[in-house]
C-alpha positions, 0 to 999 in steps of 0.5 A: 372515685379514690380508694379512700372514699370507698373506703369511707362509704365502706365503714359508714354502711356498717356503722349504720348497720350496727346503729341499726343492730343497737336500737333494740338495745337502746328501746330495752334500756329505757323501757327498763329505767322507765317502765309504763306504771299502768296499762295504755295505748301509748307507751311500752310492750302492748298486745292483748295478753299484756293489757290483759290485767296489770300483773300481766302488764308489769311483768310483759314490760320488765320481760320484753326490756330484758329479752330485747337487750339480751335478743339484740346483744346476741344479734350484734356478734352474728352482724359481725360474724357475718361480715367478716365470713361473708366476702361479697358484704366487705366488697367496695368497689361501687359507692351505693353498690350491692354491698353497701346495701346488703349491709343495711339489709342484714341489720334490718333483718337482724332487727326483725327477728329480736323483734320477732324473737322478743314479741313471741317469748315475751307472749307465751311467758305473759300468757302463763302469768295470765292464766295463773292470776286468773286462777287465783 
């Protein structure tokens, strides 16, 4: 295999680590523009405490759009960060090599955490919104 190719399998691993880095954007941007008006079991942000009542419903689903954009827009720079700092995730020399992986496993891993990050703020916020309405 020519330099050339490895360099090309190099640069496609790391733009399908960041398309996988930009996904939670993409989710967030549209559940923003389009946020489900009433409680389901298909559509937007659904857990116990968002289904709870549609006070809580409207304010999980703007709540997770923006934390899942914020969440993930901070995620890109650190995917970034670490390629660069990291020499073992730029190294080439084998086509499906360890590197090559590492790269897609470190935007998964990136991924879960916003996704992680995004479920357990957007529930303890939710929660309070619930107990408020529910003392009112």
């Amino acid at each position: 295999m020519d330099a050339s190719t490895k360099e090309v399998v190099n640069v496609v691993s790391i733009i399908f680590g960041s398309i996988t880095l930009i996904s939670p954007i993409l989710l967030g941007i549209v559940l923003k523009s389009h946020p489900p008006k009433k409680i389901n079991s298909i559509y937007g942000f659904r857990t116990g405490i968002s289904s709870k009542n549609q006070e809580t419903w409207d304010y999980s689903q703007k709540l997770a759009a923006n934390t899942m954009i914020v969440f993930s827009a901070i995620s890109i720079p650190v995917y970034v960060a670490l390629l660069l700092t990291n020499p073992s995730f730029l190294d080439n020399t084998r086509i499906w090599g360890q590197a090559n992986m590492s790269r897609l496993y470190l935007g998964l891993a990136l991924v879960i955490v916003v996704i992680v990050f995004s479920v357990i703020t957007v529930q303890i916020k939710a929660r309070k919104v619930w107990k408020n309405s529910t003392m009112e």
